[in-house]
C-alpha positions as CSV (number, residue, x, y, z in Angstrom):
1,X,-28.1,79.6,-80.2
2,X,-30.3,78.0,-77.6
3,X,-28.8,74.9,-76.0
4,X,-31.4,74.6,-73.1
5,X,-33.3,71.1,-72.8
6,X,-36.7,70.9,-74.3
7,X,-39.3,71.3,-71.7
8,X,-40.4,67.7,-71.9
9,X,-36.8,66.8,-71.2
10,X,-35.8,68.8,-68.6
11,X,-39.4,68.3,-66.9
12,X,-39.0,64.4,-67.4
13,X,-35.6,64.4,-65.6
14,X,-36.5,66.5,-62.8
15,X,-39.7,64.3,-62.2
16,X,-37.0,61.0,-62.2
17,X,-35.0,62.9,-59.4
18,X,-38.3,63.6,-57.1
19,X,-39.5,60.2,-57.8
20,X,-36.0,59.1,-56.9
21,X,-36.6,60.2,-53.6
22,X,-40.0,59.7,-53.0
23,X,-42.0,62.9,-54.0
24,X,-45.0,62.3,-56.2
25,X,-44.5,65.2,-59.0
26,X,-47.1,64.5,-62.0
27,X,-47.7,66.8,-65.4
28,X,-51.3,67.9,-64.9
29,X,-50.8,69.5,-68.1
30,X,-48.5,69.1,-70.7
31,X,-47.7,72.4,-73.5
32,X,-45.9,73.3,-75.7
33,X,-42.8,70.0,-76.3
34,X,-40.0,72.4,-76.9
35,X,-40.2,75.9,-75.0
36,X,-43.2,75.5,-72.9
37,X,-43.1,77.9,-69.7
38,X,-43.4,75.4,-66.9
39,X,-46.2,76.7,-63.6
40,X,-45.5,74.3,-60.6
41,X,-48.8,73.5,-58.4
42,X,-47.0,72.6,-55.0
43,X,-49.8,70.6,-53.2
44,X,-48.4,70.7,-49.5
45,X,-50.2,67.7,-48.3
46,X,-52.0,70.4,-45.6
47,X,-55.1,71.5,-48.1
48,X,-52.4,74.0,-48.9
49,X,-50.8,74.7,-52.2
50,X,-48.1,77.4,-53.6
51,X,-47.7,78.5,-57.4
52,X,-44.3,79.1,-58.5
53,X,-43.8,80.2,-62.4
54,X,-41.1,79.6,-64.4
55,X,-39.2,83.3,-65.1
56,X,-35.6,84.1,-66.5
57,X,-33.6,87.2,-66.2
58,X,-33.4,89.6,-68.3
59,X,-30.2,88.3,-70.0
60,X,-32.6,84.9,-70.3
61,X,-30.3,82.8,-69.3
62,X,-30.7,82.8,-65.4
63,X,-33.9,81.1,-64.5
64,X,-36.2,81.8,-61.5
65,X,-39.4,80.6,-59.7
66,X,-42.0,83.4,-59.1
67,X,-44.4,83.5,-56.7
68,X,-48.0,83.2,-58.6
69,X,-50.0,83.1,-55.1
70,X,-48.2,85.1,-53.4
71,X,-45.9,84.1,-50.4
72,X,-48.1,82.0,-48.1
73,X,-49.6,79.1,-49.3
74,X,-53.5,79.0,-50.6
75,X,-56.7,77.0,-50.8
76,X,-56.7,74.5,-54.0
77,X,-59.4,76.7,-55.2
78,X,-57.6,80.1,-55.8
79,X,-54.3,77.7,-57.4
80,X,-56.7,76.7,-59.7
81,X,-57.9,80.0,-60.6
82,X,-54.1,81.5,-60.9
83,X,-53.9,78.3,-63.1
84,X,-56.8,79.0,-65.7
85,X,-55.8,82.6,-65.7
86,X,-52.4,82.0,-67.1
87,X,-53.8,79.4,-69.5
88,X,-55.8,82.0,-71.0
89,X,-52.2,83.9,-71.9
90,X,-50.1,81.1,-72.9
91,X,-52.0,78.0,-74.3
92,X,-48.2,76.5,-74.1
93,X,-48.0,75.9,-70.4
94,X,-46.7,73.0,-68.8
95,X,-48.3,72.5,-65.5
96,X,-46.7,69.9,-63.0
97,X,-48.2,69.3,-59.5
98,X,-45.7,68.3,-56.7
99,X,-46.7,66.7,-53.4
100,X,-44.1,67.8,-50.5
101,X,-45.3,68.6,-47.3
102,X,-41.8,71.0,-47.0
103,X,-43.1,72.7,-50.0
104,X,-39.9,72.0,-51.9
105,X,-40.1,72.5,-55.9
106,X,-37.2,70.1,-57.0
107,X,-36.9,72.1,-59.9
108,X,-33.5,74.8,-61.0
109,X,-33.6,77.9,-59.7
110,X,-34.2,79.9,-56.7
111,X,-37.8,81.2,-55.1
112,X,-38.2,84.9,-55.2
């Protein structure tokens, strides 16, 4: 049995906490309610932006953020591409956009 949060949930609290300390995070797209895979747009205030991706484990319990740019940050442009061309895959995909200049994702789970 699954006892992870629904997406909406999980993504709901962990847009309270950033809001809670002053980082504007907003769904930009909202998927699947349930088990949507969640892509974070991190909008570094710079004309800069990272993509993370939500990824688990193999065992899928243990969650991680992969890097869908690449390790340096990119022109809003090329985000948008990786964007669209995940869409394509998974029509389910929650996108959220967070605005930290630190580049911080707020979110579980460490960068690799």
């Amino acid at each position: 049995m699954d006892d992870r949060l629904p997406t909406h949930l999980w993504v709901s609290a962990h847009i309270r906490t950033a809001d809670s300390q002053g980082v504007a995070m907003t769904v930009v797209r909202k998927g699947d309610p349930s088990r949507g895979t969640v892509i974070l747009k991190i909008n570094r205030l710079d004309r800069t932006f990272s993509v993370l991706v939500q990824t688990r484990e193999a065992d899928g319990e243990r969650l991680f953020w992969a890097r869908g740019t690449g390790a340096d940050p990119v022109p809003e442009p090329d985000a948008d591409a990786y964007i669209a061309r995940q869409l394509r895959y998974d029509p389910d995909v929650w996108v959220i956009e967070v605005e930290d200049r630190q580049g911080r994702h707020w979110f579980d789970g460490p960068v690799r």
